[in-house]
N, C-alpha and C positions, 0 to 999 in steps of 0.2 A: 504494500500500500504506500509506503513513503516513497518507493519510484514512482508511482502512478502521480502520487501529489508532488512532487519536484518538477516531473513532466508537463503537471497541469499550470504551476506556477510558473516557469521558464517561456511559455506561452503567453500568461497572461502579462507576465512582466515586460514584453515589446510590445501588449497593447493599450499600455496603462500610459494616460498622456503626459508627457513632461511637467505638468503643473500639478497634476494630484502622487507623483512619482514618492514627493515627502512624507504626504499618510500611507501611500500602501507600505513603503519601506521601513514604515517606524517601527521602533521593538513592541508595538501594540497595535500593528493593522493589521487590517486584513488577510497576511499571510501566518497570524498565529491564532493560538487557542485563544491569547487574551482580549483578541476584537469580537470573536464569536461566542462566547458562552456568553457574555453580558450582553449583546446583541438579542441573543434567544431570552435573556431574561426579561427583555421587555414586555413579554408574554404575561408576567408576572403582573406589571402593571395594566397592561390592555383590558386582563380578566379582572383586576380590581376597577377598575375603570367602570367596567360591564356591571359590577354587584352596585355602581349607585343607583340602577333602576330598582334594585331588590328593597322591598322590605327590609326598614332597620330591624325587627323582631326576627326575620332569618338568617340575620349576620354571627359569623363567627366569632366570640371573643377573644377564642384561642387564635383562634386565623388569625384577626387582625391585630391581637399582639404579638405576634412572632413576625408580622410582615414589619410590623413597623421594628419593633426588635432589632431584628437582621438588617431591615434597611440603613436602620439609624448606625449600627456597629460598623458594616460594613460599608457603608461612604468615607468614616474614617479610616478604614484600612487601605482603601482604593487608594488615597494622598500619600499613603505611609508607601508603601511598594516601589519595586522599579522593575520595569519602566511605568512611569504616570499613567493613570487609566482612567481618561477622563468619559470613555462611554462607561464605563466598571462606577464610576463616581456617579454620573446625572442616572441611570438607572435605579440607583440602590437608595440615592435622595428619594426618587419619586416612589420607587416602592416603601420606601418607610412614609412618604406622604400620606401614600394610599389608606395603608393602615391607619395611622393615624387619624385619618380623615372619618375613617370607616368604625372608629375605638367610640369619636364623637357623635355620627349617629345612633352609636349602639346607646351613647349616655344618654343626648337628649330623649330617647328612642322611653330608657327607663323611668328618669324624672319625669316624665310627662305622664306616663303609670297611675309613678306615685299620687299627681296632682289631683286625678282623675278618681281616683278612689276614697279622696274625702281626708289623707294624711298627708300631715306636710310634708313639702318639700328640700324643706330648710329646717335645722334645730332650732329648738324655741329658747 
């Protein structure tokens, strides 16, 4: 497999045009694992994206603290590493957005419950 992908790069590198030549060549484009696994984690956020049409009551608490979790840990590690990963960094931001986003409807989602059933919402 690594002749077939040497093969396939050596092609693509005479098609690549002299002004985009500095991102494919960098120690994080396109010709390594570190452009494409945060690439595909975009996904990550697309499906959080997708759960703001859901019901706050069918959201995950677990999900959406471990999204935000991981996001929020792992944007700082994206700065820490070498080479810099700046797609590795703006995806892990928005997937800990998401979550977080998503932590927030689950709350309003609950106090509004609470208000609704006659007990405070607030300590007295």
């Amino acid at each position: 497999m690594a002749s077939v992908y040497r093969g396939i790069i050596a092609v693509a590198d005479r098609l690549v045009p002299k002004r985009f030549a500095p991102i494919w060549n960098h120690p994080a484009g396109p010709k390594t694992i570190f452009f494409w696994a945060p690439t595909f984690k975009w996904g990550l956020v697309v499906a959080g994206l997708g759960d703001l049409t859901r019901p706050a009551e069918k959201l995950s608490v677990t999900q959406s603290t471990a999204l935000a979790a991981t996001g929020t840990i792992w944007s700082r590690y994206s700065m820490v590493i070498i080479p810099k990963n700046y797609n590795l960094f703006a995806v892990n931001i928005f997937v800990g957005l998401t979550g977080i986003f998503q932590l927030y409807r689950i709350f309003q989602y609950r106090q509004s419950l609470k208000g609704k059933d006659g007990s405070p919402t607030a300590p007295a």
